[in-house]
C-alpha positions as CSV (number, residue, x, y, z in Angstrom):
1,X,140.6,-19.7,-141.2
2,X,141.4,-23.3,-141.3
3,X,143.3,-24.5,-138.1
4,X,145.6,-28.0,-138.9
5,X,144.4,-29.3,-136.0
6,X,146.4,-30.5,-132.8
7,X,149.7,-33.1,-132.6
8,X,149.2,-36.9,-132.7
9,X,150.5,-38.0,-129.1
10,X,152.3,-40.5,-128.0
11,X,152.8,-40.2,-124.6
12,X,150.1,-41.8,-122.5
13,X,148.1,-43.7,-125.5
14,X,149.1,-47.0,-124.4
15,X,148.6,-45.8,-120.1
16,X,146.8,-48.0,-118.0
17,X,143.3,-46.8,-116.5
18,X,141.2,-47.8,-113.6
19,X,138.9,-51.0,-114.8
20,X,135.4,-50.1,-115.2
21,X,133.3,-50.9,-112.1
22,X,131.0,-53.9,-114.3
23,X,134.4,-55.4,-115.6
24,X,133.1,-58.6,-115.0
25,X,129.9,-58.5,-116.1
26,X,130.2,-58.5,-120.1
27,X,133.3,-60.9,-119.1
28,X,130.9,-63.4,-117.5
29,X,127.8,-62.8,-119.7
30,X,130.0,-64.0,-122.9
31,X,131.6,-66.9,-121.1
32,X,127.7,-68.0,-120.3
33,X,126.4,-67.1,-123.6
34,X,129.0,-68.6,-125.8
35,X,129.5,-72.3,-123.9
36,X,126.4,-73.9,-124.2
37,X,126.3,-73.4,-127.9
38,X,129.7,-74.0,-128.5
39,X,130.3,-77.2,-126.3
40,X,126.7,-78.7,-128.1
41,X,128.4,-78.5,-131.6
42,X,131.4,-80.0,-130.3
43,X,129.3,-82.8,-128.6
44,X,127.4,-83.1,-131.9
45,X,131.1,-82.8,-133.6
46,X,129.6,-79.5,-135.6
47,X,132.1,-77.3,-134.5
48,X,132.0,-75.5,-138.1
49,X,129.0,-74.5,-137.2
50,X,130.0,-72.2,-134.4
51,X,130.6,-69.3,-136.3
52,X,126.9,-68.8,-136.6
53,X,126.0,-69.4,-133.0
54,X,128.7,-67.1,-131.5
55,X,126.9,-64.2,-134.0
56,X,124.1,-64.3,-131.8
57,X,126.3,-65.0,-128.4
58,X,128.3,-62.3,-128.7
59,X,125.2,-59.8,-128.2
60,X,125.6,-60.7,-124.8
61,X,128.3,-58.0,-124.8
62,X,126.6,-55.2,-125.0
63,X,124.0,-53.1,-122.7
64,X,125.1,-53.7,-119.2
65,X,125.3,-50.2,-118.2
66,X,121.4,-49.7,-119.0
67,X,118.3,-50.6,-116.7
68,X,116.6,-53.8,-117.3
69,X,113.2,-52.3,-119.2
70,X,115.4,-50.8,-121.3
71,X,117.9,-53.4,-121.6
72,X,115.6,-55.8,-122.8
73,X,114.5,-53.6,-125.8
74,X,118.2,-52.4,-126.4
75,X,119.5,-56.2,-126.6
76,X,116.6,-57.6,-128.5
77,X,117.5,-54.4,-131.2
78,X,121.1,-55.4,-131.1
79,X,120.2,-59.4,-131.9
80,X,118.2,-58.6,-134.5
81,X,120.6,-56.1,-136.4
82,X,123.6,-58.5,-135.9
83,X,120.9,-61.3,-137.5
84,X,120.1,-58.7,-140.4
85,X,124.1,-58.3,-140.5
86,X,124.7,-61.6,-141.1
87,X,122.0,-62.2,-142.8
88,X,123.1,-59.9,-145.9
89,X,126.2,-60.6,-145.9
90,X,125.5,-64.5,-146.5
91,X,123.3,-63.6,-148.9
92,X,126.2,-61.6,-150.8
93,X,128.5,-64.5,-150.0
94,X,126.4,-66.7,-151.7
95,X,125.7,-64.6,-154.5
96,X,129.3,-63.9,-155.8
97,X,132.3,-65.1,-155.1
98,X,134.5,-61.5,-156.2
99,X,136.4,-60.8,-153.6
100,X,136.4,-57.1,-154.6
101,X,133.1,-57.0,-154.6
102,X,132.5,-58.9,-151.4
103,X,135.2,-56.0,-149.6
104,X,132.8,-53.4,-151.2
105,X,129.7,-54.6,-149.5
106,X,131.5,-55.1,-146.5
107,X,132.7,-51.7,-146.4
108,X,129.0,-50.5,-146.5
109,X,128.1,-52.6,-143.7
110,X,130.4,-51.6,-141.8
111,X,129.6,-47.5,-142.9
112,X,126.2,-48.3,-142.0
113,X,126.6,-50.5,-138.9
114,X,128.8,-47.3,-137.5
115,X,126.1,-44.8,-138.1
116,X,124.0,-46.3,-136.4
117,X,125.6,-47.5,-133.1
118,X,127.2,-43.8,-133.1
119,X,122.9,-42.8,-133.7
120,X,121.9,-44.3,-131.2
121,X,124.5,-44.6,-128.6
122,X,124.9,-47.7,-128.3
123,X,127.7,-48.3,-126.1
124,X,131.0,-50.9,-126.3
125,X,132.0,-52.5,-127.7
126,X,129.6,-50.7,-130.6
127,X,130.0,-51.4,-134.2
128,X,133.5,-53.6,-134.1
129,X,131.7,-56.9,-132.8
130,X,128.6,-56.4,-135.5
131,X,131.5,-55.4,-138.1
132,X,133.3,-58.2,-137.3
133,X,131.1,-60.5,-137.7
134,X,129.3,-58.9,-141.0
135,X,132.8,-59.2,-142.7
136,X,133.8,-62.6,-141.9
137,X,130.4,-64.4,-143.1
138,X,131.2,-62.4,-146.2
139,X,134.3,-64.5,-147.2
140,X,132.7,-67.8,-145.7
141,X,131.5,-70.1,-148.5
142,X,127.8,-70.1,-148.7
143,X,124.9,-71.5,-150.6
144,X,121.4,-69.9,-150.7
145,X,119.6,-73.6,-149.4
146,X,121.8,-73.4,-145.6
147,X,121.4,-69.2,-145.4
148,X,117.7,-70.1,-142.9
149,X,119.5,-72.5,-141.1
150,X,122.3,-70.6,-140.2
151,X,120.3,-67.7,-139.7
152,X,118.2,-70.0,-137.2
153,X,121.6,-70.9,-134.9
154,X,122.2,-67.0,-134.8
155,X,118.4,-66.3,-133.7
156,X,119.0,-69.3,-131.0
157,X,122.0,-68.5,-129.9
158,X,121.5,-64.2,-129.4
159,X,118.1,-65.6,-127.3
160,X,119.8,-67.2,-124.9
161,X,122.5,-64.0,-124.8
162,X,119.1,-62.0,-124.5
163,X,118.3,-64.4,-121.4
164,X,122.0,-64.5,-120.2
165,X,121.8,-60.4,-120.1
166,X,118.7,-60.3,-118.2
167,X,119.3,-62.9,-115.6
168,X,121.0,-60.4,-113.1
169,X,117.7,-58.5,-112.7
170,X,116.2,-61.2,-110.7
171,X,118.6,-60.3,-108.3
172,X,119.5,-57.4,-108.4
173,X,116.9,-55.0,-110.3
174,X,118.2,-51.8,-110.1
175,X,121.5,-52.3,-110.0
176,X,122.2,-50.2,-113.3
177,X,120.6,-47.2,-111.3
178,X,122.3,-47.2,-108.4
179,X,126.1,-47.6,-110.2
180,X,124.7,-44.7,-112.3
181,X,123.7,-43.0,-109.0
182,X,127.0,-43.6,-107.4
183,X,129.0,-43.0,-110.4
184,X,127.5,-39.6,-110.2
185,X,128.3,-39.1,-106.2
186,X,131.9,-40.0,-106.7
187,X,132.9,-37.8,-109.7
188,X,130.5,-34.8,-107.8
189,X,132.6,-35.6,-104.6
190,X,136.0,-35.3,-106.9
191,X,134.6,-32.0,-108.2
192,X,134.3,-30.8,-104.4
193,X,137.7,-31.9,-103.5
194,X,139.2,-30.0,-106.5
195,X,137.1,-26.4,-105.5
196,X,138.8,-27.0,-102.2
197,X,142.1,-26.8,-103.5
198,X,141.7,-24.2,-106.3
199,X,140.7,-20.5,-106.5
200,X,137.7,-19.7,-105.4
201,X,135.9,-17.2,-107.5
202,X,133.4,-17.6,-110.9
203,X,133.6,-20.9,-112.1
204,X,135.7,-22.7,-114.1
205,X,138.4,-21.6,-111.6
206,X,141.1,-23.9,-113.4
207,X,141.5,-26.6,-115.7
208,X,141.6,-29.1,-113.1
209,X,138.5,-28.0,-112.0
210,X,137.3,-27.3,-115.2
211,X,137.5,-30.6,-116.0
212,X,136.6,-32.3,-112.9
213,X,133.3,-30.0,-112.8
214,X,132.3,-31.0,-116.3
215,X,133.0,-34.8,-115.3
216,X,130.2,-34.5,-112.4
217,X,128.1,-32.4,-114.5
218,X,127.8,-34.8,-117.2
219,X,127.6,-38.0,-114.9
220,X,124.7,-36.5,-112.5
221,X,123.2,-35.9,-116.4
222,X,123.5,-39.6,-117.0
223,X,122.6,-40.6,-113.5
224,X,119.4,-38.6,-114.5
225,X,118.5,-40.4,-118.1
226,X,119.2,-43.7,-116.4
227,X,116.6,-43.2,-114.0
228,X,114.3,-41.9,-116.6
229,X,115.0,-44.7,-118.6
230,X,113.8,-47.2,-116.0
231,X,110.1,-45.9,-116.4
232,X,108.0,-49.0,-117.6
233,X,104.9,-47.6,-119.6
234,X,101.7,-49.4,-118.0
235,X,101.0,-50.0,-114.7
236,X,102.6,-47.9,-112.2
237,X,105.5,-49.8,-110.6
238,X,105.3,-51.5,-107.4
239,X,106.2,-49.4,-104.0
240,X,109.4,-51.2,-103.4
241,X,110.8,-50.0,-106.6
242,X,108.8,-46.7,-106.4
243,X,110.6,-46.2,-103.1
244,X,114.1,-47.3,-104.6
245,X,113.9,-44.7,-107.1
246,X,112.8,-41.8,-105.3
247,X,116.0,-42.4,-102.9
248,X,118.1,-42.4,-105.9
249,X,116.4,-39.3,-107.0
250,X,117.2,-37.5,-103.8
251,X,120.7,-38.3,-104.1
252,X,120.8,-36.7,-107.0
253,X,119.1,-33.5,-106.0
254,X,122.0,-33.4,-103.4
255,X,124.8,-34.2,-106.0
256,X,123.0,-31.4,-108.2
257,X,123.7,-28.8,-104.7
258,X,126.9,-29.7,-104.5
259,X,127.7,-28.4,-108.0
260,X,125.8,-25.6,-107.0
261,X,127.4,-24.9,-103.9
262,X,130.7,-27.1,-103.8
263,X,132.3,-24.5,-101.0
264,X,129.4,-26.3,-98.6
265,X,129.9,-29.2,-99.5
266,X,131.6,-32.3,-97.7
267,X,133.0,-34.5,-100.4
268,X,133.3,-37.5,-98.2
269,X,129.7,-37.5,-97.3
270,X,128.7,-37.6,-101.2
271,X,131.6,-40.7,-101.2
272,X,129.8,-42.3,-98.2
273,X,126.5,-42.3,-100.2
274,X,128.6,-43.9,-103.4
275,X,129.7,-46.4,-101.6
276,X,126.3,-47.7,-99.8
277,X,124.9,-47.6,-103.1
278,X,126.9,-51.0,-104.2
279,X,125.4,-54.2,-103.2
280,X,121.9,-55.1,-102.5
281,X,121.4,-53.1,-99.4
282,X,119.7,-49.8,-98.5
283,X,119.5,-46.7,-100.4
284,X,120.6,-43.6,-98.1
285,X,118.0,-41.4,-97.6
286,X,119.1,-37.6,-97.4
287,X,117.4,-36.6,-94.2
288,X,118.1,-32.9,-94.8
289,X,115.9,-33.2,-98.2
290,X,112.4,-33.0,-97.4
291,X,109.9,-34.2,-99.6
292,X,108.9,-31.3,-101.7
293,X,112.3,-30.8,-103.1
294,X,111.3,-33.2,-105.5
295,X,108.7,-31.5,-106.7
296,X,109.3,-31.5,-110.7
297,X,112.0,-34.1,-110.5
298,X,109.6,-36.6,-112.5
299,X,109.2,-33.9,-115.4
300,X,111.1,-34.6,-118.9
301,X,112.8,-32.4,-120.5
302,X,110.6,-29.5,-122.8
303,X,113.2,-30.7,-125.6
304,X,112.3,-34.0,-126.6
305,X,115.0,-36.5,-128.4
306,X,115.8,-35.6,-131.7
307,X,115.0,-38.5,-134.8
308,X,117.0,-40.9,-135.7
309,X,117.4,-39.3,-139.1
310,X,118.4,-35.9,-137.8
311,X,121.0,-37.7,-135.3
312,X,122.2,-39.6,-138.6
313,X,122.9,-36.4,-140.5
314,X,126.1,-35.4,-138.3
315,X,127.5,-38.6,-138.5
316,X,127.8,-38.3,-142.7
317,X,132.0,-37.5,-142.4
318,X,132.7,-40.2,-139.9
319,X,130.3,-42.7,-142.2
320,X,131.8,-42.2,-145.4
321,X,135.4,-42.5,-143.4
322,X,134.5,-45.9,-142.2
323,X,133.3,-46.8,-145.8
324,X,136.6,-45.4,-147.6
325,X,139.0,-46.5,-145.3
326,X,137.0,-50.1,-145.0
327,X,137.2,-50.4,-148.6
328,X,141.0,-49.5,-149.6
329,X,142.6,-51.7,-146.7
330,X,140.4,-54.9,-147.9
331,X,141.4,-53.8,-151.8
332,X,145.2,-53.1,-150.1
333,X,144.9,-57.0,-148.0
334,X,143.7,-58.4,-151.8
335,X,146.5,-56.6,-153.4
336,X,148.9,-58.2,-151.4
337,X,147.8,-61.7,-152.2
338,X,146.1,-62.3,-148.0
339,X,143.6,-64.9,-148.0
340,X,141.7,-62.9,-145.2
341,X,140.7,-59.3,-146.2
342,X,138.2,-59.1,-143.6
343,X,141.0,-58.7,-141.1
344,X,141.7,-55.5,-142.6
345,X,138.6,-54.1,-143.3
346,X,137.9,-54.8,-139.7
347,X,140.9,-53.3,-138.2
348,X,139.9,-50.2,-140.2
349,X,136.4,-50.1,-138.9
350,X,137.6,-50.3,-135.3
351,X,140.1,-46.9,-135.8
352,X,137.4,-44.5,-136.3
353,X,136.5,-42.3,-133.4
354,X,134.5,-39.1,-132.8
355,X,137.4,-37.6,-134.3
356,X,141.1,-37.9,-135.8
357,X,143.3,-37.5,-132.8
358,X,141.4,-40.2,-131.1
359,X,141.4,-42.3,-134.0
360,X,145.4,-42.1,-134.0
361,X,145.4,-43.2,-130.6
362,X,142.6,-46.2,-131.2
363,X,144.8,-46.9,-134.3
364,X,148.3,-47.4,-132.3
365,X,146.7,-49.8,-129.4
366,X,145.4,-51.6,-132.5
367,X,148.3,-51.9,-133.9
368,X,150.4,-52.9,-130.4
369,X,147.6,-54.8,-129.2
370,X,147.7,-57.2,-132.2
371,X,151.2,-57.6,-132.5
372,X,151.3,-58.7,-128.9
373,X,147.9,-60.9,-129.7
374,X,150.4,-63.1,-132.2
375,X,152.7,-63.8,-129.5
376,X,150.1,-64.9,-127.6
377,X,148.3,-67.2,-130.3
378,X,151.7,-68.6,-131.1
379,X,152.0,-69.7,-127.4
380,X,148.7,-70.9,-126.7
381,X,148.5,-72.9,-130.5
382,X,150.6,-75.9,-129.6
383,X,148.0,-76.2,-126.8
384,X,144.7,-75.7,-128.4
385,X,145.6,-78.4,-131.3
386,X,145.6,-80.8,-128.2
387,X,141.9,-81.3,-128.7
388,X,139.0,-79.3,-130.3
389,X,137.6,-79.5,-126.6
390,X,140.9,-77.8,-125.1
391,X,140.6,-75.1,-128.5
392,X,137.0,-74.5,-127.0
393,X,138.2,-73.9,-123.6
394,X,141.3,-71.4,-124.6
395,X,138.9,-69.8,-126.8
396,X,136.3,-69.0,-124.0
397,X,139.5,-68.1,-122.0
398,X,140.4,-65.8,-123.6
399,X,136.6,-64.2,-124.0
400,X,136.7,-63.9,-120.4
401,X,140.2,-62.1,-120.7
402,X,139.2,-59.8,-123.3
403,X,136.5,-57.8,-121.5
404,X,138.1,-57.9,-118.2
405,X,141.2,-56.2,-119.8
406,X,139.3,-54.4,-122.5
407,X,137.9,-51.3,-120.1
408,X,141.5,-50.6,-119.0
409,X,142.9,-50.0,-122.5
410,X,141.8,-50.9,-126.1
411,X,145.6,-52.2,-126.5
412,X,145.2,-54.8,-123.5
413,X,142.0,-56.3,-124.5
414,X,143.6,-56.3,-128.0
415,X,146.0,-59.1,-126.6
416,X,143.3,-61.4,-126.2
417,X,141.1,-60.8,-128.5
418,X,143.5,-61.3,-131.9
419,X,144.6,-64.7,-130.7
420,X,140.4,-65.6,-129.8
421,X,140.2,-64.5,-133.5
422,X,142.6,-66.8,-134.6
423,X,141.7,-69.8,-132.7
424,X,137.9,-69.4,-134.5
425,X,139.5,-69.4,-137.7
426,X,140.4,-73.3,-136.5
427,X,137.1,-74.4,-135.0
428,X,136.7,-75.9,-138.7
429,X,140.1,-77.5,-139.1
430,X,143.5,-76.6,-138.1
431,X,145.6,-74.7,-140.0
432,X,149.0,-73.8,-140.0
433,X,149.7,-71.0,-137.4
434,X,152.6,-69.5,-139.3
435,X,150.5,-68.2,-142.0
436,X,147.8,-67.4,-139.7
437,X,150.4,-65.3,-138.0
438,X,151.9,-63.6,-141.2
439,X,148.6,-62.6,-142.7
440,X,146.9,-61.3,-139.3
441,X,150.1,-58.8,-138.5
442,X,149.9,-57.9,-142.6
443,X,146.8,-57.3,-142.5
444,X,146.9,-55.2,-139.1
445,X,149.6,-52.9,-140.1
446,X,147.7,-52.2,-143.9
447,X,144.9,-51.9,-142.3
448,X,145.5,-49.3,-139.5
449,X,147.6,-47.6,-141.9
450,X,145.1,-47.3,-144.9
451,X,142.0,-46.9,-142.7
452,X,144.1,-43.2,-140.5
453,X,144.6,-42.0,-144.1
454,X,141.4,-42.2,-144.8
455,X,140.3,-40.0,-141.7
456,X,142.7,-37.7,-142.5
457,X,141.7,-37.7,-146.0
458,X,138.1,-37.2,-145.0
459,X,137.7,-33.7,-143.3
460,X,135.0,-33.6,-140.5
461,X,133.9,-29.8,-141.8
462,X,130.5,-30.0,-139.8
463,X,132.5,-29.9,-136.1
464,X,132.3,-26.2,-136.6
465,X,128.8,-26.1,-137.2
466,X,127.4,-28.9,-134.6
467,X,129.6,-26.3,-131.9
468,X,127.9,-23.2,-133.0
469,X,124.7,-25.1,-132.8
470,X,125.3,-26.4,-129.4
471,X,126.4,-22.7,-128.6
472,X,122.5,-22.0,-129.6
473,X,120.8,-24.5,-127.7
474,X,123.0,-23.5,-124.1
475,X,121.9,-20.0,-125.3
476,X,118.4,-20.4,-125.7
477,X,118.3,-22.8,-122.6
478,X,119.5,-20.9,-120.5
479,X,117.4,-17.8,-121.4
480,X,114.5,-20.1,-120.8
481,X,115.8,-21.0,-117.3
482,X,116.5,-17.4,-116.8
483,X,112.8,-16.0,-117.5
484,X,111.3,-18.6,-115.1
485,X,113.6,-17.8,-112.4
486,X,112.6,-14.4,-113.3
487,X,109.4,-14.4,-112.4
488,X,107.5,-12.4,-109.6
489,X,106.1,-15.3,-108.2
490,X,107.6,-18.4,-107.5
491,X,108.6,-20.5,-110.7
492,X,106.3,-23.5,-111.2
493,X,108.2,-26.7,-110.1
494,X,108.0,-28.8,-113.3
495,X,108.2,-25.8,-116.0
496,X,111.7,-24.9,-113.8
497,X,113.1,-28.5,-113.8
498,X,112.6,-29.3,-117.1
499,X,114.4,-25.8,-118.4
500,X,116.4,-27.0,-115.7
501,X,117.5,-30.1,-117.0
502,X,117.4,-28.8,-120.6
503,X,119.8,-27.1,-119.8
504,X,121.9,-29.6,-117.8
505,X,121.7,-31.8,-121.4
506,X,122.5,-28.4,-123.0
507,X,125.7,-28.1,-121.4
508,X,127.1,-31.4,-121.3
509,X,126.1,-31.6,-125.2
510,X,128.5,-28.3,-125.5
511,X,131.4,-30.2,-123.8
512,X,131.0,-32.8,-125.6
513,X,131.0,-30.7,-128.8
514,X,133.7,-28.7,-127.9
515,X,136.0,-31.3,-126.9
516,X,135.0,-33.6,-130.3
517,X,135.8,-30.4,-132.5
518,X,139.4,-30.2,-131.0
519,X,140.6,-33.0,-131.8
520,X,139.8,-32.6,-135.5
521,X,142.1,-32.1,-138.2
522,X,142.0,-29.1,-140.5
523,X,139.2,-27.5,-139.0
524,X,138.1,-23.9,-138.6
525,X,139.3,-21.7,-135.6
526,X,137.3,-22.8,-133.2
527,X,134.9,-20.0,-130.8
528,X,137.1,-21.0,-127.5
529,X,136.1,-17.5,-125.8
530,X,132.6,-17.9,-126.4
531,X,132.7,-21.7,-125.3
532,X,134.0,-20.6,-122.5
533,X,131.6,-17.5,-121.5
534,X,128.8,-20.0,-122.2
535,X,129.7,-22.4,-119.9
536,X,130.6,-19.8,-117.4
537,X,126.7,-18.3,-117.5
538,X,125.0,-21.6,-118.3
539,X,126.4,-23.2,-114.8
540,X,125.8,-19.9,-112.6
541,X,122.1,-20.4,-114.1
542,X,121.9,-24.2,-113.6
543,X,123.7,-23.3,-110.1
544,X,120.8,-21.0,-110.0
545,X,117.6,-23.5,-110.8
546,X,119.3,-26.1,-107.9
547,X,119.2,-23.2,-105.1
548,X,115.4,-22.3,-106.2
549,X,114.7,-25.4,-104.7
550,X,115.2,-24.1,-101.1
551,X,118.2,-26.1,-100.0
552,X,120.4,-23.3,-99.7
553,X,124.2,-23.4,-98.9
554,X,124.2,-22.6,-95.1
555,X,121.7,-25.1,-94.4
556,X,124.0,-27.8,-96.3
557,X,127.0,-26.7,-94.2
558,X,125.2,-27.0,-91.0
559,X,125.0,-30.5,-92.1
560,X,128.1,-30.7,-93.3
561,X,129.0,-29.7,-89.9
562,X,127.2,-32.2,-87.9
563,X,127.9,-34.9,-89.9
564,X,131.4,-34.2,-88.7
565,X,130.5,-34.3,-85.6
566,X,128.8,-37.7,-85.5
């Protein structure tokens, strides 16, 4: 039976949240990555040229929530595919001047450029940065003789942003660890606090709970790939960071027991932990762990990561979204005689979500976000045409702005970043702002408009079957965890923590799933029972697996209790 899916809300889209802990990182990094460049081609009066450099500058955006060996291979990916980006669509630009045809390659880019930052979870800001600057290089005059050269400034400029992104590790190298570490404390200690004050009984006991015990569940998950992703192939890492780690790792075993047992559990002590974990100092060191609780924690999962390919095959519906919705707003933005279709091919590309509901809400903080953007650009105009130096200054400004305000709501960022868009368009020459104003809110409203009919238009059919096979997968991990726990004599310490934290991944896959297939449009009924009975058994087995490891509950209370006293 096909289900029409839930209401488009209102209520609550445009609601402030909490900043993210690292707001001003990616705020700082872009400020340091896109000066130099841009104040050398001002001193060498080549301001045109900045487009190009600030390709490779903005790459400095992403992977801040990764560790450092990682980082460095994640960014160097990220400058290279924005170069190959650019690099196409300069060659296309140089090839043809149809603007229909220019819109239709554009729209492919941006298809493709989604696939693959959904493939491989990238992270924000994702495909919009890569999309946006894919689409305007398309509709910038170009000759096949200055396509190297330009290439070249990109290639220098995302260097340095490489650079710029690793410079924190000299001073702090495993910062990324421990906010994933204390991320995973904090939203285990709101867990705690919401047992407390619910029914006690078989879990979930509420949705408050429900939700809150999912939360820690798929942070401590996180916590564990970040960790895992810190592992250097080669030589085995110094003892310093050896130690580091293996303090993190205990934390984790307790966050882990106090999903297991959250009735003895004292949520402040798991918020005391968080909050050593920021800054450079110590990492607390669980004196009630001894040493062979982490016997097994070292073990990867049985299941290893799937291909690219096979990732790539789920994401066919939102793909071909991107791509139809991409295309008929820039065909919509020529049809109404804008000189800028890119603008709404990219205001399309930034709608589409994991599914429609969450499109409709990315769609109307794009839409309120840009109309406030205008205001702003029409106020800060009079002042940037003081002097390409002061244009420079309000653009970099308002970079700083954009991903400080960005993590709060997409609406807020919005404000700065349509104006920054703007002001680039000048960087060339100046043009007049009250056309630059008309055709940016035209081209936002067709845009957002055309690109949600598209993902209504294009039915997500395969959330049904990604949930049934994440239904499998909890299933056939948890009868794996089941049989070692099973066993006559004492389960092997890495077989059990691997099924264990199969089936950890498991469950926060299902969630995710589960969650993803609701918001969809036109969908099948969807199993909520079963969803719900699996969850139930998966976490009384994974509740199950953390206890084998000897730490039971009345030991934790008894420390519970004399950490009171103290």
């Amino acid at each position: 039976m096909s289900m029409p899916g839930p209401r488009l809300p209102l209520a609550g889209v445009l609601s402030l949240g909490r900043p993210s802990d690292i707001w001003f990182k990616p705020a700082l990094s872009v400020v340091a990555a896109v000066a130099p460049p841009n104040l050398v081609l001002l001193a060498l009066g080549r301001l045109d040229l900045a487009a190009y450099t600030m390709a490779g500058s903005l790459c400095a955006l992403y992977a801040h929530n990764r560790p450092y060996a990682a980082r460095a291979r994640v960014l160097a990916l990220v400058v290279l595919g924005m170069t190959g980006g650019l690099a196409l669509a300069l060659l296309a630009s140089a090839l043809t001047a149809d603007p229909v045809l220019l819109v239709t390659v554009g729209a492919l880019l941006a298809a493709a450029q989604k696939a693959l930052c959904d493939a491989t979870r990238l992270g924000p800001p994702a495909n919009v940065v890569l999309t946006f600057v894919s689409s305007a290089a398309l509709f910038t005059p170009q000759t096949l003789g200055r396509i190297p050269g330009h290439l070249g400034l990109a290639l220098a400029a995302g260097s340095w942003a490489w650079l710029i992104g690793m410079a924190p590790g000299l001073l702090r190298p495993h910062g990324p660890e421990r906010r994933a570490t204390a991320h995973a404390l904090r939203t285990t200690a709101a867990y705690v606090a919401a047992h407390a004050t619910g029914t006690h009984g078989t879990p979930p006991y509420g949705p408050a709970e429900g939700r809150a015990r999912a939360a820690a569940a798929a942070a401590v998950h996180a916590a564990w790939q970040t960790l895992l992703a810190a592992r250097t192939p080669g030589p085995r890492p110094a003892e310093r960071r050896k130690d580091t780690h293996r303090a993190l790792e205990r934390l984790l075993v307790r966050a882990e027991t106090a999903l297991a047992a959250p009735a003895d559990t004292d949520p402040e002590r798991l918020r005391t932990w968080a909050r050593a974990l920021h800054g450079t100092g110590p990492v607390p060191h669980p004196d009630d762990l001894p040493d062979d609780e982490l016997l097994g924690i070292a073990a990867e999962p049985a299941t290893g990561q799937p291909s690219l390919w096979h990732r790539l095959g789920p994401l066919a519906p939102i793909a071909a979204r991107t791509a139809l919705g991409c295309a008929l707003a820039g065909y919509a933005s020529l049809a109404l005689g804008v000189g800028r279709p890119y603008w709404a091919l990219v205001t399309a590309a930034s709608l589409y979500q994991a599914n429609v509901t969450l499109t409709w809400n990315r769609a109307v903080q794009r839409v309120v976000g840009n109309l406030a953007g205008v205001l702003a650009f029409a106020a800060l105009v009079p002042l940037a045409h003081l002097h390409q130096a002061v244009l420079v200054l309000v653009c970099l400004a308002l970079n700083f702005g954009a991903e400080a305000l960005i993590s709060r709501n997409y609406w807020l960022g919005s404000v700065c970043v349509t104006p920054m868009a703007l002001l680039i368009t000048e960087f060339a020459h100046y043009q007049d702002a009250g056309r630059l104003i008309t055709e940016r809110l035209v081209d936002t409203l067709v845009g957002a408009a055309v690109g949600f009919v598209a993902a209504v238009a294009v039915t997500n059919r395969r959330s049904g079957d990604r949930l049934e096979r994440s239904l499998t997968a909890v299933s056939e991990a948890r009868d794996r965890a089941a049989r070692l726990l099973a066993q006559p004599q004492p389960a092997p310490a890495v077989p059990l923590e691997s099924a264990r934290r199969a089936l950890a991944a498991a469950l926060v896959d299902l969630r995710a799933t589960a969650d993803t297939a609701s918001g969809e449009w036109r969908r099948r009924a969807l199993p909520e029972e079963r969803v719900v009975a699996a969850e139930r058994s998966g976490h009384r087995t994974l509740a199950a697996t953390v206890r084998h490891r000897g730490l039971s509950p009345g030991r934790e209370a008894t420390t519970r209790a004399e950490g009171v006293r103290r």
